[in-house]
C-alpha atoms as a printed R data frame, in Angstrom:
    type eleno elety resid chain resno       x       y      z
1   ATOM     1    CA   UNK     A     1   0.000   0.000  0.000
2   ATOM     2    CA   UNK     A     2   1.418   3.630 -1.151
3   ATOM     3    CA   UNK     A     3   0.467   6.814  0.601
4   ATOM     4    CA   UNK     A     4   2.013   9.919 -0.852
5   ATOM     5    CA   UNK     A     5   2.945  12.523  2.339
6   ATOM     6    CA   UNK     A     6  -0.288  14.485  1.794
7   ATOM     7    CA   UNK     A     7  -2.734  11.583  1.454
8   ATOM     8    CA   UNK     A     8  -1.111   9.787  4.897
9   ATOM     9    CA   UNK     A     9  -1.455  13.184  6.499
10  ATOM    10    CA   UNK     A    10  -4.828  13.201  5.648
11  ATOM    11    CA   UNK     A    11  -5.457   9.832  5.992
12  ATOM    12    CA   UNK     A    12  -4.255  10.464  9.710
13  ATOM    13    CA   UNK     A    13  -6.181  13.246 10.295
14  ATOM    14    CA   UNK     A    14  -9.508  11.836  9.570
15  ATOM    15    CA   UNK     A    15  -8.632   8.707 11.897
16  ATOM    16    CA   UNK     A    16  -7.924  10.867 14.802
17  ATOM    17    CA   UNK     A    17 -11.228  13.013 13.645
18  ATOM    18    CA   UNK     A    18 -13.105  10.148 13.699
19  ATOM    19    CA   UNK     A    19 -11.670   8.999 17.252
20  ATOM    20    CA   UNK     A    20 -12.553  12.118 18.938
21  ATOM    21    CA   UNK     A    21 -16.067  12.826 17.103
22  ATOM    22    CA   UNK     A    22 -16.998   9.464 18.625
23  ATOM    23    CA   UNK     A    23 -15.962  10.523 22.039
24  ATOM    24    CA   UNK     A    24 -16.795  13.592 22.272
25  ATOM    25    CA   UNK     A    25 -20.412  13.368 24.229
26  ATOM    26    CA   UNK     A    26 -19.591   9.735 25.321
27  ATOM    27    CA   UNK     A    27 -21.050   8.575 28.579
28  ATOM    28    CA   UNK     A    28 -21.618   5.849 30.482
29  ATOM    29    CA   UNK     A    29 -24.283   6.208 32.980
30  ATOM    30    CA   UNK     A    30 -26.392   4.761 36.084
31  ATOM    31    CA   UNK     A    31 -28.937   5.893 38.139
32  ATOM    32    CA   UNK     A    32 -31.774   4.125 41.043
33  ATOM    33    CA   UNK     A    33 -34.031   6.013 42.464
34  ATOM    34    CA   UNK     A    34 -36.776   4.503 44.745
35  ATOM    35    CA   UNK     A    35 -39.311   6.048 46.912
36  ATOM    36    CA   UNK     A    36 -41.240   4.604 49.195
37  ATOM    37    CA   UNK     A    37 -44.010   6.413 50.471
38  ATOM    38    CA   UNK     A    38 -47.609   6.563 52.805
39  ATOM    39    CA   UNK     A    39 -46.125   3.089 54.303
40  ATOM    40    CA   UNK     A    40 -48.895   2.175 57.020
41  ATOM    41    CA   UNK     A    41 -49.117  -0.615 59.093
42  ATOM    42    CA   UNK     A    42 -52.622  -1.871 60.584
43  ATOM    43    CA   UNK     A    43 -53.383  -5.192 62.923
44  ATOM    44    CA   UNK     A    44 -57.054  -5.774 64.056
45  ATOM    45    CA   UNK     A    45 -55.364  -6.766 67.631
46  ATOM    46    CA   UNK     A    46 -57.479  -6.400 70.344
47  ATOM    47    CA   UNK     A    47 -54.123  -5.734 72.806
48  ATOM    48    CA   UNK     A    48 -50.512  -4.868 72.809
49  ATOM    49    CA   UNK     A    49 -48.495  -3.157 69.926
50  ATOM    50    CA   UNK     A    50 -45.328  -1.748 68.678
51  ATOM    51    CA   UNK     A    51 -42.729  -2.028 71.159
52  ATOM    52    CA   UNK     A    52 -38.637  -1.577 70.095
53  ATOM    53    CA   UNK     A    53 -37.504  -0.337 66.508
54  ATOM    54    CA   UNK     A    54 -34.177   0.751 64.908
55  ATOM    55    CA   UNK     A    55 -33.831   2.167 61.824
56  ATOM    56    CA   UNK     A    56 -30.408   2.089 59.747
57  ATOM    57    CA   UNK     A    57 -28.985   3.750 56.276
58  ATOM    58    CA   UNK     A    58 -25.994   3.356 54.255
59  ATOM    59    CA   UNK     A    59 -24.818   5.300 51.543
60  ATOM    60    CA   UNK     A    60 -21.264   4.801 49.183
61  ATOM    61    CA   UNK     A    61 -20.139   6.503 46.102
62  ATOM    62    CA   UNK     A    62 -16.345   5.693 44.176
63  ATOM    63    CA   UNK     A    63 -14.824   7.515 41.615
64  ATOM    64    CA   UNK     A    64 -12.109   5.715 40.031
65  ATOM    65    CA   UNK     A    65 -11.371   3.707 42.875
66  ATOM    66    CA   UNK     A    66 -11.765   6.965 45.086
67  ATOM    67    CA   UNK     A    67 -14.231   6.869 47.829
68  ATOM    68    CA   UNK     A    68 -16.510   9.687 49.644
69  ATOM    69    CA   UNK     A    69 -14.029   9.806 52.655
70  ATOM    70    CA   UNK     A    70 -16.874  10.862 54.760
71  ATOM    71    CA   UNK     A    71 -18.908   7.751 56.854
72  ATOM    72    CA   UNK     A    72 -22.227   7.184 54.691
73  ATOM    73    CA   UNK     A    73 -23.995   5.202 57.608
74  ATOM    74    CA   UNK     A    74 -26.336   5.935 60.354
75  ATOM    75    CA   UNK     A    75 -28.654   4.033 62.953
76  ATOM    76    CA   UNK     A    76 -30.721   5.178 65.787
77  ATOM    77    CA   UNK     A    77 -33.484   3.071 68.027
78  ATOM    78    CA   UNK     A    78 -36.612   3.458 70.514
79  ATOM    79    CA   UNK     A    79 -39.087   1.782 72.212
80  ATOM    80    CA   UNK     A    80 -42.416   2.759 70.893
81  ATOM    81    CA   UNK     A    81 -44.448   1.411 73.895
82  ATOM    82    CA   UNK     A    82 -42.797   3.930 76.179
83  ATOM    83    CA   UNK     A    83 -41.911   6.810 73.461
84  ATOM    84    CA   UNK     A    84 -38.466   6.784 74.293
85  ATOM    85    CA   UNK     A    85 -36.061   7.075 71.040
86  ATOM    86    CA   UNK     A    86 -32.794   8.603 69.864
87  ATOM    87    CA   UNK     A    87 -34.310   9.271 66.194
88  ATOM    88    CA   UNK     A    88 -34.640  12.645 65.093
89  ATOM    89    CA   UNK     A    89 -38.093  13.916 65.365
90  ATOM    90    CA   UNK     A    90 -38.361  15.852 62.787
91  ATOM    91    CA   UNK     A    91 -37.843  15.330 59.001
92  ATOM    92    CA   UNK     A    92 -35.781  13.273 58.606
93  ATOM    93    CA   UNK     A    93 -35.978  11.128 61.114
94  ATOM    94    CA   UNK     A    94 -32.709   9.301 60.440
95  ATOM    95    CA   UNK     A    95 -29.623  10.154 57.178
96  ATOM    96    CA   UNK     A    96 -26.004   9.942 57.378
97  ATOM    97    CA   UNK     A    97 -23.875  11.518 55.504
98  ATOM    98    CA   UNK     A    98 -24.660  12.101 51.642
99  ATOM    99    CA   UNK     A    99 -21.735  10.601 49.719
100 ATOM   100    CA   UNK     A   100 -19.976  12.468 46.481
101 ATOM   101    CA   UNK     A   101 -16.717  10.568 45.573
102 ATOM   102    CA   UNK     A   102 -13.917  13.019 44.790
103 ATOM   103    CA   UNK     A   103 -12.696  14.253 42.365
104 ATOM   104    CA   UNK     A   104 -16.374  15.127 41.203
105 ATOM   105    CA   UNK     A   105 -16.773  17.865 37.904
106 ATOM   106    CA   UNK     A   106 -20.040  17.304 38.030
107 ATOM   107    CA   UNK     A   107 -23.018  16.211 40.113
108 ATOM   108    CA   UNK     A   108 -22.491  17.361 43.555
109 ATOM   109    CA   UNK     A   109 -25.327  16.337 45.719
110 ATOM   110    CA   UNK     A   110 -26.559  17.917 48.700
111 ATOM   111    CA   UNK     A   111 -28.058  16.457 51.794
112 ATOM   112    CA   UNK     A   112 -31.847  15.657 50.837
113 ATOM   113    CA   UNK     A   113 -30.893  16.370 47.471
114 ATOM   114    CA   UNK     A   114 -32.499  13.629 44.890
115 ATOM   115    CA   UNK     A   115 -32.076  15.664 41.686
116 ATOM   116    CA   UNK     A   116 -31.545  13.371 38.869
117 ATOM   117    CA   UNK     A   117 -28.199  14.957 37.133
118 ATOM   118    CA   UNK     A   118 -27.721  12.667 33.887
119 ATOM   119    CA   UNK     A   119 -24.895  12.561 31.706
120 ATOM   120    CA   UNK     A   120 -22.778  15.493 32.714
121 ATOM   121    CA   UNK     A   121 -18.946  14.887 33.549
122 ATOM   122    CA   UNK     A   122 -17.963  12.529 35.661
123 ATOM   123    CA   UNK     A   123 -19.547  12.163 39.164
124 ATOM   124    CA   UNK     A   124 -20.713   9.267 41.331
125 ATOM   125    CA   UNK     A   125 -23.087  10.213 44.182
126 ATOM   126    CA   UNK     A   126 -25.342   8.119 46.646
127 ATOM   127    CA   UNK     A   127 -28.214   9.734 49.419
128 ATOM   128    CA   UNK     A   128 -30.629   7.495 51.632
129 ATOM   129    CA   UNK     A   129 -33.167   8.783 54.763
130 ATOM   130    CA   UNK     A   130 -35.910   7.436 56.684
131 ATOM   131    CA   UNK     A   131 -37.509  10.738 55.854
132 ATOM   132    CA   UNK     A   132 -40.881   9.989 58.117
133 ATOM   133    CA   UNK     A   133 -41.377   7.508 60.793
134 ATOM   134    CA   UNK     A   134 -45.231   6.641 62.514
135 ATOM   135    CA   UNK     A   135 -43.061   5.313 65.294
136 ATOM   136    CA   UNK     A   136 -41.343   8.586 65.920
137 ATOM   137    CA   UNK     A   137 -45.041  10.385 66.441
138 ATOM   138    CA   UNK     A   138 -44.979  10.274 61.824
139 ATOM   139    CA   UNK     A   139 -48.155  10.243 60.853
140 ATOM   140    CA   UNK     A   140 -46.423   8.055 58.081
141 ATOM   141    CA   UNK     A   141 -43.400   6.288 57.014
142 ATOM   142    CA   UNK     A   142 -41.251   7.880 54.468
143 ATOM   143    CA   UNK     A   143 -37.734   6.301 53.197
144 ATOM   144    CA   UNK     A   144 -35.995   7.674 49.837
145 ATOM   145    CA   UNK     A   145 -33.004   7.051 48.349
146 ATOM   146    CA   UNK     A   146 -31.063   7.710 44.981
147 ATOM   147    CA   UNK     A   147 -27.915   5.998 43.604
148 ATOM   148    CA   UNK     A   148 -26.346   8.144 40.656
149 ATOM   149    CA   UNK     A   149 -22.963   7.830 39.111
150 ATOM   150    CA   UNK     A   150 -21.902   8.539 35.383
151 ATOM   151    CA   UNK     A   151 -18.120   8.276 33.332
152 ATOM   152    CA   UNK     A   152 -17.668  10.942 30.957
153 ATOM   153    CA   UNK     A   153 -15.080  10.765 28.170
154 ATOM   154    CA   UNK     A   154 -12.532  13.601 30.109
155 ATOM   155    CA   UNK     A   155 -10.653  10.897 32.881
156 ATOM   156    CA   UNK     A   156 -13.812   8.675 34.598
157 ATOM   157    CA   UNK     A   157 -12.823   4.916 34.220
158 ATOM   158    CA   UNK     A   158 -14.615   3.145 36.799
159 ATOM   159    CA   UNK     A   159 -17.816   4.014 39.469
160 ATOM   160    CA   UNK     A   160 -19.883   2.385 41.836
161 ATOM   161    CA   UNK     A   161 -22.554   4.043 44.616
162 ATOM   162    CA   UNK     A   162 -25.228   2.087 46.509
163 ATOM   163    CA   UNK     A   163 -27.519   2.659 49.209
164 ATOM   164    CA   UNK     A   164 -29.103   0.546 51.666
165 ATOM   165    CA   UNK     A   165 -32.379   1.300 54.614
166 ATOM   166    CA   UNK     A   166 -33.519  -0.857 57.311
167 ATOM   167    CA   UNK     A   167 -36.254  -0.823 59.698
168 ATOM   168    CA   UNK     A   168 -36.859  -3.828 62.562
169 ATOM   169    CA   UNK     A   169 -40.145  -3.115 64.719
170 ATOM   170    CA   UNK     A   170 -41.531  -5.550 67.171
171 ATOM   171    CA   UNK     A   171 -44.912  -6.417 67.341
172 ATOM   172    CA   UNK     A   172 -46.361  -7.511 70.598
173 ATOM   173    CA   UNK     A   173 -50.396  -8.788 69.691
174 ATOM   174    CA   UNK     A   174 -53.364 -10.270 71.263
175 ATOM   175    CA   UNK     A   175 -56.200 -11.330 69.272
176 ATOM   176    CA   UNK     A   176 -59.983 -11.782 70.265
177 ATOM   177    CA   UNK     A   177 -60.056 -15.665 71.235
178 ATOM   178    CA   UNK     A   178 -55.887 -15.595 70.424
179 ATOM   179    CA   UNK     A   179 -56.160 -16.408 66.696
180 ATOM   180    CA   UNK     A   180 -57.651 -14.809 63.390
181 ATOM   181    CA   UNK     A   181 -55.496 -11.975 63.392
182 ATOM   182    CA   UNK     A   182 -54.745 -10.072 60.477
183 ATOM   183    CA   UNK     A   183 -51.909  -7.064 59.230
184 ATOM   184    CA   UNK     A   184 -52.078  -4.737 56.360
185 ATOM   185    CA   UNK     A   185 -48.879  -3.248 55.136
186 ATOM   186    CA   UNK     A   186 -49.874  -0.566 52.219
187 ATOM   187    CA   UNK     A   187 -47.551   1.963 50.790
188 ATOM   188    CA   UNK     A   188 -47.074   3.939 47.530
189 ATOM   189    CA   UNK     A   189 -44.107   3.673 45.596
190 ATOM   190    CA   UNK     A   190 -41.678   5.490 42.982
191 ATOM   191    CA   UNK     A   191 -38.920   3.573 40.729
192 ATOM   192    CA   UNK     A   192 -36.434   4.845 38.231
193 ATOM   193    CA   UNK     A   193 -33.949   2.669 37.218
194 ATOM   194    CA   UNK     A   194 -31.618   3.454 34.015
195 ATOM   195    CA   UNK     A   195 -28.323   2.600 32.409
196 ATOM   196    CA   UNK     A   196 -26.661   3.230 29.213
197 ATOM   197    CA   UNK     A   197 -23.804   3.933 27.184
198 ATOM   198    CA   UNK     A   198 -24.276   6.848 25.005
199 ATOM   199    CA   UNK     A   199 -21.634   8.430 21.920
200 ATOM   200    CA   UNK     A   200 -20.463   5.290 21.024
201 ATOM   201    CA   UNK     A   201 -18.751   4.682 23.842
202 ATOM   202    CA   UNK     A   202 -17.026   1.503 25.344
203 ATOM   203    CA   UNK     A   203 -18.077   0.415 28.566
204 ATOM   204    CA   UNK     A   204 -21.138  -1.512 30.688
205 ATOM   205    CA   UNK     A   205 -23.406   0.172 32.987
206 ATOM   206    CA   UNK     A   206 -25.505  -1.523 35.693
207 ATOM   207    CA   UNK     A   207 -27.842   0.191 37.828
208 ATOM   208    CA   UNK     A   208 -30.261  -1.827 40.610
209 ATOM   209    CA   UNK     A   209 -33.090  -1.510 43.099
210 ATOM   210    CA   UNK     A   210 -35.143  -3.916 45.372
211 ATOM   211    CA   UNK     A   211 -37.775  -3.032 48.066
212 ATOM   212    CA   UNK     A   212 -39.247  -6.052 50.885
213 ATOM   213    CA   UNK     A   213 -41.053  -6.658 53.387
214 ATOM   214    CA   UNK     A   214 -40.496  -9.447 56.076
215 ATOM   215    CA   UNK     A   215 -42.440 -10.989 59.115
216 ATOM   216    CA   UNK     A   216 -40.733 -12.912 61.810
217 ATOM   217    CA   UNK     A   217 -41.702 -14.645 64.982
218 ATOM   218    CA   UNK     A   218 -38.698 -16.434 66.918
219 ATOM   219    CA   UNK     A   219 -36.368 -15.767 64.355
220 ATOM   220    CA   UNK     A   220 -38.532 -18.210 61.602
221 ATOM   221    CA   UNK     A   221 -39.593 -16.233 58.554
222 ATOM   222    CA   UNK     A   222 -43.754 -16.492 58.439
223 ATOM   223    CA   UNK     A   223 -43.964 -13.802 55.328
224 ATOM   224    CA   UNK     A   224 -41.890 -12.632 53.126
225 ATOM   225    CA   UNK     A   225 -42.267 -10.054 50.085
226 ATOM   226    CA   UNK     A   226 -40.577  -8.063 47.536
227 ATOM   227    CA   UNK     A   227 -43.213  -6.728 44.920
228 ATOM   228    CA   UNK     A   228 -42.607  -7.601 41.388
229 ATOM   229    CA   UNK     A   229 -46.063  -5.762 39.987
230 ATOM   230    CA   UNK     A   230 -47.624  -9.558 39.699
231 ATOM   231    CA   UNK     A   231 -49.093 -10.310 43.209
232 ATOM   232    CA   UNK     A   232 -45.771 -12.749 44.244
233 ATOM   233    CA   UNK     A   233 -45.562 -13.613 47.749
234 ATOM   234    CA   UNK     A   234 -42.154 -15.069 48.266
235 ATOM   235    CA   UNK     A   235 -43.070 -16.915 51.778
236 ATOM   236    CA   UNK     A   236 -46.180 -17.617 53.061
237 ATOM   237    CA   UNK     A   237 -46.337 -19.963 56.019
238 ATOM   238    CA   UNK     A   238 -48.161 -23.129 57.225
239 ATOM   239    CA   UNK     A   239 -51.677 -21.750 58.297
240 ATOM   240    CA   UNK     A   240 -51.127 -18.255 57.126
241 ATOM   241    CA   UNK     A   241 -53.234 -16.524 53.945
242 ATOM   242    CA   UNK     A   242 -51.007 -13.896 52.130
243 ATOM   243    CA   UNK     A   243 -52.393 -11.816 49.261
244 ATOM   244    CA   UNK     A   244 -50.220  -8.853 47.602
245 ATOM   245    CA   UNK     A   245 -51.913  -6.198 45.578
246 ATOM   246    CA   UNK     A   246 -49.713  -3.837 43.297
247 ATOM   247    CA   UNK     A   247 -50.871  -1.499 40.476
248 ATOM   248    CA   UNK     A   248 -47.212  -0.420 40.023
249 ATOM   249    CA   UNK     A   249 -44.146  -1.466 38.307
250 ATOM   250    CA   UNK     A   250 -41.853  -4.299 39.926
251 ATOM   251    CA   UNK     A   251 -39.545  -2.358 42.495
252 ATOM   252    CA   UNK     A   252 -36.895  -4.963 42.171
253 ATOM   253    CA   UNK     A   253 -34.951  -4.429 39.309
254 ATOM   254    CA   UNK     A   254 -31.711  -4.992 37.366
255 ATOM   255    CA   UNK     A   255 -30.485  -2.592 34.635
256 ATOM   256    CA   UNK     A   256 -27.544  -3.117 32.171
257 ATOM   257    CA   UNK     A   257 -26.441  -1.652 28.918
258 ATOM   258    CA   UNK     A   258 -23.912  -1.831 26.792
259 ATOM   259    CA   UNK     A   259 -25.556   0.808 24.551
260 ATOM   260    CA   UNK     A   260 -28.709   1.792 24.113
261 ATOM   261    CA   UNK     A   261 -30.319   3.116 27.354
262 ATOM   262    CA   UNK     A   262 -32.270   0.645 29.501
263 ATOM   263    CA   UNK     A   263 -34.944   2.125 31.571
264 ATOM   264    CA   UNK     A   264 -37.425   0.651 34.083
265 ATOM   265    CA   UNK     A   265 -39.567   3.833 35.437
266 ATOM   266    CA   UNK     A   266 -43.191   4.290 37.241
267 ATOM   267    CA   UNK     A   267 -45.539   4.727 40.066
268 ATOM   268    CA   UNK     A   268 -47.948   2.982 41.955
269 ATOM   269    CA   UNK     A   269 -49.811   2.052 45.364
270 ATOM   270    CA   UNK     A   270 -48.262  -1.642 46.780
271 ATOM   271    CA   UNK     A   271 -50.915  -4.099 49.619
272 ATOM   272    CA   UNK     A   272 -50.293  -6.860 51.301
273 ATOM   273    CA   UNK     A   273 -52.730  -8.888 53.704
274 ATOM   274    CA   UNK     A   274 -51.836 -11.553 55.758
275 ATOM   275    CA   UNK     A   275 -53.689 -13.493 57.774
276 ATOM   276    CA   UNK     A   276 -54.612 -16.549 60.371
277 ATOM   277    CA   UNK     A   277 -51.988 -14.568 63.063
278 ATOM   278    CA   UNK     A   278 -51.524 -16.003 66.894
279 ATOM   279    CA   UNK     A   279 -51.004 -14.128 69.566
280 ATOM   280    CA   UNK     A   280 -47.614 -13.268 70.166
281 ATOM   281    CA   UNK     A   281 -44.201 -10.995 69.389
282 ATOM   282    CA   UNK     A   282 -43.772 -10.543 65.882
283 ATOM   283    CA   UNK     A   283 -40.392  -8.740 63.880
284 ATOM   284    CA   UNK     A   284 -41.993  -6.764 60.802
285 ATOM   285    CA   UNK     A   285 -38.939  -5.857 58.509
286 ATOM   286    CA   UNK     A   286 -38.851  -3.232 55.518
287 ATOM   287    CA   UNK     A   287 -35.419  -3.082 53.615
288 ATOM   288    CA   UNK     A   288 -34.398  -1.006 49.793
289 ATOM   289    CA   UNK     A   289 -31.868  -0.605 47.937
290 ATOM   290    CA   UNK     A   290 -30.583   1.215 45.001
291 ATOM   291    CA   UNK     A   291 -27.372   0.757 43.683
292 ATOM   292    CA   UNK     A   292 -25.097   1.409 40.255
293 ATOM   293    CA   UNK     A   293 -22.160  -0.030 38.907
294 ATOM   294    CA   UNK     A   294 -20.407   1.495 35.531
295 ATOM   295    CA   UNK     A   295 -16.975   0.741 33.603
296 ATOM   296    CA   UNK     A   296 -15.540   2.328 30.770
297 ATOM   297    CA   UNK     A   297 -12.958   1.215 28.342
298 ATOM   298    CA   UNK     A   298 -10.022   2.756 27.606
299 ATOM   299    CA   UNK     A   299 -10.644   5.995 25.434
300 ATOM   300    CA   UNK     A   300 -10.700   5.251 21.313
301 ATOM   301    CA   UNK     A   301  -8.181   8.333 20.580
302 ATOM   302    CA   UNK     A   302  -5.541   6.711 22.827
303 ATOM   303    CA   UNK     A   303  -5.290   3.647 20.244
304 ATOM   304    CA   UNK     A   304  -6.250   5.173 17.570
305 ATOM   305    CA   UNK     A   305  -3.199   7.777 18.000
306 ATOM   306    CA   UNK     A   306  -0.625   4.753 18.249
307 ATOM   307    CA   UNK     A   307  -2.087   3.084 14.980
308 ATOM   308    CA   UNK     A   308  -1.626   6.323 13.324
309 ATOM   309    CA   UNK     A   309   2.044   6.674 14.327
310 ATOM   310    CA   UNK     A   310   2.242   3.265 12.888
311 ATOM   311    CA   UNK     A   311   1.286   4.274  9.751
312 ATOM   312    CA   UNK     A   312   3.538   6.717  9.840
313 ATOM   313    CA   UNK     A   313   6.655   4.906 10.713
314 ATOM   314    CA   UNK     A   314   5.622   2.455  8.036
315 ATOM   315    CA   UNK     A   315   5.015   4.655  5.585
316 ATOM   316    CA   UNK     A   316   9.025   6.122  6.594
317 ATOM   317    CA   UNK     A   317  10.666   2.878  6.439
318 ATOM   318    CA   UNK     A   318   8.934   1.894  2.862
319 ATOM   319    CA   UNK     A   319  10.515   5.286  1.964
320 ATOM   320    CA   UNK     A   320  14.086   4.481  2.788
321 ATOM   321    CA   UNK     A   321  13.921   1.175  1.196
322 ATOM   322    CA   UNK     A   322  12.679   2.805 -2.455
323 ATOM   323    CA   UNK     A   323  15.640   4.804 -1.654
């Protein structure tokens, strides 16, 4: 193959063009948002109720390998029977720190903060609260929590952010006659789960959530449930009678792309009735997640520039030998 000096300069030229056109609004991106909203509880007991709680958050965010050097986690507890408690009473009733791995351009988050950013440098950010608590004197229970991270083509390589909220409340009930008891846990919720890879860019993005609910009694699981937007109970004991009712999308959910965005996204009110209860002491546990996970090649122009100085040498040493 000939190239004369003009046509390998321009040949050379339109390679690196082509590199850096393709990267210039390349991104790869994550993001989990769930809300979980209006969460009641009701028992038709006829004695006892809520006794001790804690509630506990975690929040994370990396930036090419870099973490948020401030401690994402925080837990407080009370006894709801005698309205003692070291949770915050007023909104929020329990967050830790909200976590932006250095060195962020882009996407700093504030405490409380769940803006959705998008594709805009390179940033990877994580917030989580029990926002509400009925056990705290609430009239509801309110936990949010985003997950949002993104790799622009200027440096970001690798980023990962997750969150994670629990809640443990014992139940002490007594039921008329000591059987036939019944709980309704009913809540409204709000997903958005999305990854891509936009501007031709080389990478994977991966962006979760998951929301469930779990009742105990002497450390046995009687009911378990994660809503899927089908109706699924996942456990359902001996003697019990569990029925789910959800009119929204599933809240747990796993999105990857190596392209083209993947988005799961909606609303909607989430029931679940169980019954044939004993009297007794009961755990009731509500946990979510979000979470991302994104990775990003090594940038096109960087190659591209050492198979254009290739060329080039070549191009030299068929030179010398004609000469």
């Amino acid at each position: 193959m000939k190239f004369g000096k003009r046509k390998l300069a321009v040949a050379f030229s339109a390679i690196l063009g082509v590199g850096i056109a393709s990267q210039a609004s390349a991104d790869v991106y994550g993001l989990s948002y769930l809300n979980v909203d209006d969460l009641l509880v009701s028992v038709n007991a006829i004695g006892g109720g809520a006794g001790r709680y804690t509630f506990s958050s975690n929040q994370d965010a990396i930036l090419n390998g870099t973490p948020d050097g401030a401690a994402g986690n925080a837990s407080c507890n009370g006894n709801a029977s005698t309205a003692t408690t070291n949770c915050s009473l007023a909104s929020p009733t329990l967050s830790g720190t909200v976590q932006n791995a250095p060195p962020a351009s882009a996407g700093v988050r504030g405490e409380g903060d769940y803006t959705v950013f998008g594709q805009v440098g390179n940033y990877s950010n994580a917030e989580a609260q029990v926002v509400e608590a009925v056990l705290t004197g609430d009239a509801k229970t309110h936990v949010e929590s985003i997950s949002e991270s993104n790799l622009a083509d200027n440096g970001g390589q690798t980023a990962q952010s997750n969150t994670n909220v629990l809640s443990n409340t014992t139940l002490t009930l007594a039921f008329a006659g000591g059987v036939g008891g019944v709980m309704t846990v009913s809540f409204t919720a709000d997903v958005d789960v999305q990854a891509e890879v936009s501007g031709g860019d080389l990478g994977l993005a991966g962006a979760s959530s998951s929301a469930s609910l779990t009742l105990q009694r002497g450390g046995v699981t009687l009911a378990s449930w994660a809503p899927q937007g089908t109706g699924a109970i996942t456990t359902c004991a001996v003697g019990l009678t569990c029925v789910a009712t959800e009119t929204g999308p599933s809240l747990q959910n796993t999105a990857t792309s190596d392209g083209a965005a993947n988005v799961v996204a909606g609303s909607g009110t989430y029931k679940i009735d169980i019954s044939g209860l004993t009297d007794g002491t009961y755990t009731l546990i509500l946990a979510t997640t979000t979470s991302t996970d994104l990775i990003r090649d090594v940038p096109v122009p960087g190659t591209l520039l050492l198979v254009g100085t290739g060329l080039l040498l070549g191009a030299r040493a068929a030179r010398r030998r004609k000469s």
